[in-house]
Backbone as CSV, one residue per row, in Angstrom:
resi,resn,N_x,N_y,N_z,CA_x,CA_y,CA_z,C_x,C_y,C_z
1,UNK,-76.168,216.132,180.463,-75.637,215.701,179.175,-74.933,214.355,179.344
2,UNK,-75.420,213.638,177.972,-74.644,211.883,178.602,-73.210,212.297,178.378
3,UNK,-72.285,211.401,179.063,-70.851,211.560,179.030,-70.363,210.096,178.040
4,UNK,-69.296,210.453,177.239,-68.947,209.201,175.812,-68.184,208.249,176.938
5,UNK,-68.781,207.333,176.172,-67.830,206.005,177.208,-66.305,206.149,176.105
6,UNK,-65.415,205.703,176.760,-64.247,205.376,176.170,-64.269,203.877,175.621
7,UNK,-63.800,203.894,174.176,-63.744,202.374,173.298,-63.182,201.417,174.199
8,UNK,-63.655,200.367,173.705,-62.889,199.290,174.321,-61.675,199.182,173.916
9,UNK,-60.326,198.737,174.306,-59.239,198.330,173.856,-58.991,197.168,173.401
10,UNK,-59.521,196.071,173.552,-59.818,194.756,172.831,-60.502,194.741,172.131
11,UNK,-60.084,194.623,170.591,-61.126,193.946,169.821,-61.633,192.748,169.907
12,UNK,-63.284,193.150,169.721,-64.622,191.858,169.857,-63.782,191.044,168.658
13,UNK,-63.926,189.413,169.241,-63.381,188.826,168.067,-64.692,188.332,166.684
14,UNK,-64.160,187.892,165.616,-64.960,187.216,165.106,-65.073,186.010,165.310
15,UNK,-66.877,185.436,165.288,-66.885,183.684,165.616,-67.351,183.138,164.869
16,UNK,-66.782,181.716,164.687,-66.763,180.269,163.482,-67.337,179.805,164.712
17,UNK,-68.473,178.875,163.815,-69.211,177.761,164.574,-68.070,176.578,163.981
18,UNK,-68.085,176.070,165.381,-66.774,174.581,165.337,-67.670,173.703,165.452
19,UNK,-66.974,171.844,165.664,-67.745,170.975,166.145,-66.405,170.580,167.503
20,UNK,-67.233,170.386,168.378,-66.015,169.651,169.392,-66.262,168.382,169.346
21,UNK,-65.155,167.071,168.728,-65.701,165.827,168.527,-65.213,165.060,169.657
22,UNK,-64.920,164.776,170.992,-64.895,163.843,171.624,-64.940,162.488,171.559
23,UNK,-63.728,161.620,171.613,-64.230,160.307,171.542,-63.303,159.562,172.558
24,UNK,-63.759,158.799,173.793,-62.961,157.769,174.826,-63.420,156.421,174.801
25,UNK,-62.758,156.044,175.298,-63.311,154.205,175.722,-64.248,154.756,176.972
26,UNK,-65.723,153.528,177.347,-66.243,153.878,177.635,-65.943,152.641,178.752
27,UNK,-65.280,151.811,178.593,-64.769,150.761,179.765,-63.254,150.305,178.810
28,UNK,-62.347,149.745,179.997,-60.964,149.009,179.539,-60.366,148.411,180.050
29,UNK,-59.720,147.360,180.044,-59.094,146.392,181.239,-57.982,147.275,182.105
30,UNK,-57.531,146.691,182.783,-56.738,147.465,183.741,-55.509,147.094,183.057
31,UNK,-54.695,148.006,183.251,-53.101,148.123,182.777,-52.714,148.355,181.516
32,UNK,-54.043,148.354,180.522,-53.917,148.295,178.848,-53.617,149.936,178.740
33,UNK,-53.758,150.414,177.984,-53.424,151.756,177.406,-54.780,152.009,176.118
34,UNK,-55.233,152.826,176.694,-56.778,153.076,175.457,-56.568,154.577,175.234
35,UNK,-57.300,155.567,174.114,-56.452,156.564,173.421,-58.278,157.175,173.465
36,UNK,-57.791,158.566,173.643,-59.190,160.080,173.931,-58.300,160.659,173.069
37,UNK,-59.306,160.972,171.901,-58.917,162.192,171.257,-60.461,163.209,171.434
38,UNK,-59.713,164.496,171.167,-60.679,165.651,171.211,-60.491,165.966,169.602
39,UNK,-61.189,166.471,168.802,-60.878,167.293,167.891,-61.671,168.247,167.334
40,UNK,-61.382,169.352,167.317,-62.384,170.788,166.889,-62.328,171.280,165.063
41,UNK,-63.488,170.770,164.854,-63.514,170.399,163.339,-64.513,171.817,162.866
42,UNK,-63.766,172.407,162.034,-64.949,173.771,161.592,-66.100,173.005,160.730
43,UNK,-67.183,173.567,161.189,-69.000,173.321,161.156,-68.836,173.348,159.723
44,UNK,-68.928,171.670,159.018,-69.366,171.786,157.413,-71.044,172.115,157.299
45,UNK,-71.551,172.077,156.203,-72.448,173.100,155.853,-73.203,171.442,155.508
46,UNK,-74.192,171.143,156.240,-75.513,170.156,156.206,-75.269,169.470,157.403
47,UNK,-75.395,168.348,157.669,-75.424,167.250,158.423,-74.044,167.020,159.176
48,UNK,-73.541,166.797,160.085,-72.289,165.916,160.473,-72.641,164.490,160.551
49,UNK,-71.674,164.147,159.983,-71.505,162.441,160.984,-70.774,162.275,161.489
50,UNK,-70.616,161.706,163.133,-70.104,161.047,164.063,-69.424,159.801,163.585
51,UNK,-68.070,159.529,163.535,-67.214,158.250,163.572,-66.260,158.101,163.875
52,UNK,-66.547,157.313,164.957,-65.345,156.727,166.066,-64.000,156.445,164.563
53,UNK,-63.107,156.935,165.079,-61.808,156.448,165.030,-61.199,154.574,165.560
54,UNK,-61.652,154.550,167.337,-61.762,152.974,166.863,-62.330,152.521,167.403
55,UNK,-62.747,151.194,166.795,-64.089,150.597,167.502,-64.355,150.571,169.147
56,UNK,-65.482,150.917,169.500,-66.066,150.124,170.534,-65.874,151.527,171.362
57,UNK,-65.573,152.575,171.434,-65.147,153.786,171.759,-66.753,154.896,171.556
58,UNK,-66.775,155.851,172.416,-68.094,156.373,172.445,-67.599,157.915,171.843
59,UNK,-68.404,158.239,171.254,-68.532,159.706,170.696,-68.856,160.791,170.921
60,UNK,-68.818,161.783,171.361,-69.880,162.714,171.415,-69.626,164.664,171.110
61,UNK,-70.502,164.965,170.122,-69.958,166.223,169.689,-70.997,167.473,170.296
62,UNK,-70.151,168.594,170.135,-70.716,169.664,170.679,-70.774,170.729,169.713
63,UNK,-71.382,171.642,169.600,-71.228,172.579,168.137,-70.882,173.702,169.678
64,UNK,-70.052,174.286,169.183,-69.185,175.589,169.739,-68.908,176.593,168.780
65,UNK,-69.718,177.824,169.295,-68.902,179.150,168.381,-68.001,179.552,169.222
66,UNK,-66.994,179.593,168.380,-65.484,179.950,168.945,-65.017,180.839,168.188
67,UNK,-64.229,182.109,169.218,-63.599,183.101,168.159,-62.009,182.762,167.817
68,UNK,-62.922,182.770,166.344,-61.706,182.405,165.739,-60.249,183.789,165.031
69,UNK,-61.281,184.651,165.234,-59.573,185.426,164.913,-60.278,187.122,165.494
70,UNK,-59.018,187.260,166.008,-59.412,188.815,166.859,-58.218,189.977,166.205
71,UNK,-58.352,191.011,165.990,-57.630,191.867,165.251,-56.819,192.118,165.789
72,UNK,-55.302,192.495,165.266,-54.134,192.637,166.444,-53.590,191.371,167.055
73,UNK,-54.213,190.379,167.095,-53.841,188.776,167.777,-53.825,187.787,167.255
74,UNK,-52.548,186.846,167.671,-52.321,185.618,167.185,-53.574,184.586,167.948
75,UNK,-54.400,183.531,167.603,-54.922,183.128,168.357,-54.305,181.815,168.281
76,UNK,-54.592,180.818,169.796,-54.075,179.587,169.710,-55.523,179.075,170.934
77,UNK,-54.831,177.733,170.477,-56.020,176.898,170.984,-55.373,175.687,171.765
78,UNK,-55.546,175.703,173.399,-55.024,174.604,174.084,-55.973,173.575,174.803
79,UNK,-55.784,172.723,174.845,-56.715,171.393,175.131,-55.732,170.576,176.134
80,UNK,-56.627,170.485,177.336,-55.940,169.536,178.276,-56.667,168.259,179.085
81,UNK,-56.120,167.624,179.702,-56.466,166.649,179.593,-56.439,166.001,181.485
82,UNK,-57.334,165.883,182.219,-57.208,165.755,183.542,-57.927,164.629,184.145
83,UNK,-56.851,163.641,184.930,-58.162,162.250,185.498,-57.311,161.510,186.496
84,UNK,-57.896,162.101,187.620,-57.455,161.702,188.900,-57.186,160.376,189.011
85,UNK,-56.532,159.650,189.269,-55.845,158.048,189.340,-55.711,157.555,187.784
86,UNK,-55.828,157.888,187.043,-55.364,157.302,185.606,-53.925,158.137,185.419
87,UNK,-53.225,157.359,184.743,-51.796,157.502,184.158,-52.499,158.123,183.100
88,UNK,-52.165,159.856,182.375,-52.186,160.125,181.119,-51.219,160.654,179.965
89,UNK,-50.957,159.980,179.200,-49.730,161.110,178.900,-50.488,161.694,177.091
90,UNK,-50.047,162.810,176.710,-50.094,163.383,175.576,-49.814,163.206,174.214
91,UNK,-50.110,163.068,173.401,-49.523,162.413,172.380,-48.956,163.459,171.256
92,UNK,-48.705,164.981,172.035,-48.384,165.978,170.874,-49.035,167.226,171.889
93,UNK,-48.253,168.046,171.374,-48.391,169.507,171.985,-50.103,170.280,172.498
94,UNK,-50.004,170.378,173.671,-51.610,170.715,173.887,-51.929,172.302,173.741
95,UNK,-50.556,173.527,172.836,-50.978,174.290,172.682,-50.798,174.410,170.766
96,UNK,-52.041,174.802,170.095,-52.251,174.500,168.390,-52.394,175.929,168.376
97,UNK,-52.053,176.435,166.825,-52.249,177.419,166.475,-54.109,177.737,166.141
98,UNK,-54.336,178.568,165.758,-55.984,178.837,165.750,-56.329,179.431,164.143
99,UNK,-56.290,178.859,163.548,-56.331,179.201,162.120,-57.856,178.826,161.355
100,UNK,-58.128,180.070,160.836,-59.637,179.770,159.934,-59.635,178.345,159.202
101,UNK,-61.066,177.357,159.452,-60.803,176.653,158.466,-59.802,175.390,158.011
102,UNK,-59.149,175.311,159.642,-58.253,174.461,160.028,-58.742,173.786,161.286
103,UNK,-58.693,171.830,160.966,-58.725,171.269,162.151,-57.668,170.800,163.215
104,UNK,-58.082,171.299,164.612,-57.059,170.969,165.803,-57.462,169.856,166.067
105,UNK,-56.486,168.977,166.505,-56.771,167.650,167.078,-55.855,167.137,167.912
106,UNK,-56.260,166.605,169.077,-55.094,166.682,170.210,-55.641,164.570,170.686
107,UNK,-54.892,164.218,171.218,-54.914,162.685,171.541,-54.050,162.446,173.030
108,UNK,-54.747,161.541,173.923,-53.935,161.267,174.872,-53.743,159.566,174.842
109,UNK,-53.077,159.340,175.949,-53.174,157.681,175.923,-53.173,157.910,177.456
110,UNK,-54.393,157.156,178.167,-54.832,156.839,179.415,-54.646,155.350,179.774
111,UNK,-54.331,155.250,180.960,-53.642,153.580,181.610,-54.875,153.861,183.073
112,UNK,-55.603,152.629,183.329,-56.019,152.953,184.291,-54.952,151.458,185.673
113,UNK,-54.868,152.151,186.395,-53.904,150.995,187.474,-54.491,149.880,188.505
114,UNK,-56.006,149.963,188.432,-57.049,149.545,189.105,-58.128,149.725,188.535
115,UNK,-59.203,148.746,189.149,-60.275,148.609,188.748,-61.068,149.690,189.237
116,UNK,-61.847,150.291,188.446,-62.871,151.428,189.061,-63.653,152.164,188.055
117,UNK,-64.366,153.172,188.426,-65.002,154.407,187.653,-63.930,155.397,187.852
118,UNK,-63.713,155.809,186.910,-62.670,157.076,186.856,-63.141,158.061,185.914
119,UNK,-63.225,159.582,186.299,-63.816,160.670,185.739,-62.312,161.469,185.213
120,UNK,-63.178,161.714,184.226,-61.776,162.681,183.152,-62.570,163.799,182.709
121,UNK,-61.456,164.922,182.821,-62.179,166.042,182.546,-61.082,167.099,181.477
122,UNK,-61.825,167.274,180.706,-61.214,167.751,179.043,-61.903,169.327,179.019
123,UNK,-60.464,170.217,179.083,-60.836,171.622,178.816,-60.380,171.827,177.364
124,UNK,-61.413,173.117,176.795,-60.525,173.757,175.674,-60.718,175.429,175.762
125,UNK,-59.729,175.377,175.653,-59.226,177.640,175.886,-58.709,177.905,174.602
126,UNK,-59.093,179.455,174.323,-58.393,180.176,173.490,-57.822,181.303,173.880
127,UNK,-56.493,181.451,173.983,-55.695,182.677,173.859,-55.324,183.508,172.720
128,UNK,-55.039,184.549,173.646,-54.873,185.833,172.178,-53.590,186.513,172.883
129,UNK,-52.978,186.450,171.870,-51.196,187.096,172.043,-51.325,188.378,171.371
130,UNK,-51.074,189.357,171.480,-51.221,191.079,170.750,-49.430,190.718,169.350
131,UNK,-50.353,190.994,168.625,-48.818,190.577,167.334,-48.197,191.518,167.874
132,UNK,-46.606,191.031,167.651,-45.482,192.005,167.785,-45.714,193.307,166.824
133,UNK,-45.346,194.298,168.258,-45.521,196.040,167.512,-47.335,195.917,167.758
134,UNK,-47.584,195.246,168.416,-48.789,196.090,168.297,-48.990,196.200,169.993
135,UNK,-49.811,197.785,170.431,-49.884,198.125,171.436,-51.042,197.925,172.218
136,UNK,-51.967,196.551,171.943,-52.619,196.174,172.256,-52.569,195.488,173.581
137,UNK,-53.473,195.000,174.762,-53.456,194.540,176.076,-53.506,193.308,175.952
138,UNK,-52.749,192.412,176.654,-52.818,190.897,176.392,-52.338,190.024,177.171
139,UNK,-51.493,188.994,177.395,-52.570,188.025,176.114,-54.354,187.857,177.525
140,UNK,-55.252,187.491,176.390,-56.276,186.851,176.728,-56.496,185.571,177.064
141,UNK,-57.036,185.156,177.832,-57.299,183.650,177.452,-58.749,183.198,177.824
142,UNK,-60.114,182.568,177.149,-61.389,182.308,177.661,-60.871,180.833,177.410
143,UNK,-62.476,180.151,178.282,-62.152,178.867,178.208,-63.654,178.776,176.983
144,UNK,-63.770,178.340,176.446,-64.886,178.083,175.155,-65.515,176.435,175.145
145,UNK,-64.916,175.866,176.200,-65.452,174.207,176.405,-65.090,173.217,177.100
146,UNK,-65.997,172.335,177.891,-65.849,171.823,178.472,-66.582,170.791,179.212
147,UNK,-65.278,169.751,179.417,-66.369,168.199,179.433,-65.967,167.149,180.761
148,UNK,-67.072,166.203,181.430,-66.669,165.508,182.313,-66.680,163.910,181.291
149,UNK,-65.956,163.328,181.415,-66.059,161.827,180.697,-65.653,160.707,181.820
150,UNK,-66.574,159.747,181.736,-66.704,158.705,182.722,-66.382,157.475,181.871
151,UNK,-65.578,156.162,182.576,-64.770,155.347,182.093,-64.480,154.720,183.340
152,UNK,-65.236,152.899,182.648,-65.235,152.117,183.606,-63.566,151.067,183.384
153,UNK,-62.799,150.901,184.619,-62.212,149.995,184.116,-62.393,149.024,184.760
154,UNK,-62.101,147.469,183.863,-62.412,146.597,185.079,-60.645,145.653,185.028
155,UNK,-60.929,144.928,185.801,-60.117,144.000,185.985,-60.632,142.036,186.180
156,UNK,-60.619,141.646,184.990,-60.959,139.774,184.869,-60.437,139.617,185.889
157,UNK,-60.949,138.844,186.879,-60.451,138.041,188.105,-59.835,138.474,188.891
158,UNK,-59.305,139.945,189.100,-59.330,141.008,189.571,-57.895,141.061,189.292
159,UNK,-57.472,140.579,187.883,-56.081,140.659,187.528,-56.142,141.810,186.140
160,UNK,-54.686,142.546,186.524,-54.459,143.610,185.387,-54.213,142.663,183.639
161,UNK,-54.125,143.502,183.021,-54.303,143.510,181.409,-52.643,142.376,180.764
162,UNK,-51.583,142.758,181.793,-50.724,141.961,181.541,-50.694,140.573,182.364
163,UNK,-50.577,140.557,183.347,-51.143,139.964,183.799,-52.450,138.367,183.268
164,UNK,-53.253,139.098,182.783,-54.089,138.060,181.680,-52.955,137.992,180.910
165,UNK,-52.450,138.538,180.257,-52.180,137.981,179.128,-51.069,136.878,179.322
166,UNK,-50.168,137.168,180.517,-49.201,135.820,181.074,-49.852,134.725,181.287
167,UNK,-50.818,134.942,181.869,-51.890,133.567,182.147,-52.249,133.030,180.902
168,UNK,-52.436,133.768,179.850,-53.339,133.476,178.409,-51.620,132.273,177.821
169,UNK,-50.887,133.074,178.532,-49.549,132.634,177.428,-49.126,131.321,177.879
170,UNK,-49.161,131.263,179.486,-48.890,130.022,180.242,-50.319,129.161,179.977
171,UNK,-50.939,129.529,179.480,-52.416,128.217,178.956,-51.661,127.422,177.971
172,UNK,-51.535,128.648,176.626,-51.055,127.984,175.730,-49.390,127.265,175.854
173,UNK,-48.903,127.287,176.613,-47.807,126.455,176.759,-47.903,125.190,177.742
174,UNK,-48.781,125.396,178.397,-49.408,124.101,179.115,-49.768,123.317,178.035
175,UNK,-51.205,123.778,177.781,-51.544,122.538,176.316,-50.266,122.443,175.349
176,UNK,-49.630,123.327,174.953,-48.880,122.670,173.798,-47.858,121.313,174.357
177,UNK,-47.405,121.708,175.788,-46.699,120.635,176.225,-47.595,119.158,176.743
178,UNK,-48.872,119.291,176.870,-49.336,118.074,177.344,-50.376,117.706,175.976
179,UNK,-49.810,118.354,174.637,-50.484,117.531,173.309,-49.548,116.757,172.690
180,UNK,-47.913,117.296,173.293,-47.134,116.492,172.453,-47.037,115.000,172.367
181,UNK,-47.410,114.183,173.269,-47.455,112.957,173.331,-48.094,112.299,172.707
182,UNK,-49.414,113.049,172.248,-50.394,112.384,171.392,-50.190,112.762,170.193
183,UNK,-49.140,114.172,169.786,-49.008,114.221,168.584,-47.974,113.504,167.568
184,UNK,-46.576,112.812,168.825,-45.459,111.666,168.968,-46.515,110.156,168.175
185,UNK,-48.031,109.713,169.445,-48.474,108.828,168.608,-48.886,109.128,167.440
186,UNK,-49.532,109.701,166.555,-50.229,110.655,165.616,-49.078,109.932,164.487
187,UNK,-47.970,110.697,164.674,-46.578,110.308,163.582,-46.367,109.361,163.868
188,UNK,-46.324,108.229,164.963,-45.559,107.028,164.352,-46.631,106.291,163.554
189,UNK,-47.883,106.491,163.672,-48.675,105.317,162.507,-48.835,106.044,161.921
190,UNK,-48.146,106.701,160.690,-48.147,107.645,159.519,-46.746,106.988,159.206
């Protein structure tokens, strides 16, 4: 005689098809500060379009079914952000609540300190917290996505981003000081 399995104690969640929109610089001078946002946009109904936020920046989306709400549980959604020799910092909390029908969107600002190829790697997880009073097993956490992003930086003359720009500043104060003489003749025959 078959023997009854015992229920699961986690409820199967329900899943929303998302979009995961990715967008980084795809090269940047050295020492500047250039901005990766991720954002998980629920799947409108025809076509998406792709658009960079700001120019010159590369795109790329992923359609992800993600469970979006499990019975008994709060869900949240954390996105992080990882890239060996780049400076990164966060621009806002990398853990979001997980709400139907609501977009998460998380942003970093990356500094690279040298010239090179540098690989960045962007997770996204969902956890499940058991609501208070309920005697459910927890929390959960899956990871639901995940990306490697490559980013060239270079360095002009093998000088950083400030750097140029002191040079750019000491140009223009060179010429302005070696036009004044001709701009002295200029005014006196006027």
């Amino acid at each position: 005689t078959p023997t009854a399995q015992p229920p699961d104690p986690t409820p199967k969640p329900a899943l929303e098809e998302r979009i995961a929109e990715v967008e980084w610089p795809g090269s940047m001078r050295v020492g500047d500060g250039e901005t990766v946002r991720l954002s998980l946009i629920v799947s409108p109904e025809g076509d998406y379009l792709t658009t960079p936020e700001i120019a010159g920046h590369q795109v790329e989306t992923t359609t992800v079914p993600l469970p979006a709400r499990r019975s008994g549980y709060d869900g949240y959604v954390n996105a992080s952000l990882v890239a060996a020799g780049l400076e990164v910092t966060a621009a806002g909390p990398a853990r979001q609540g997980l709400q139907p029908d609501r977009i998460n969107t998380w942003r970093w600002t990356i500094s690279a300190p040298k010239a090179g190829t540098y690989q960045m790697v962007i997770n996204l997880t969902v956890s499940w917290e058991p609501q208070p009073g309920s005697d459910l097993p927890g929390p959960i956490e899956e990871t639901v996505w995940s990306r490697v992003l490559t980013m060239e930086a270079r360095a002009p003359l093998g000088l950083s981003g400030s750097q140029i720009d002191w040079l750019g500043l000491g140009g223009t104060v060179l010429g302005t000081v070696a036009g004044l003489p001709f701009v002295e003749k200029v005014l006196s025959t006027v």
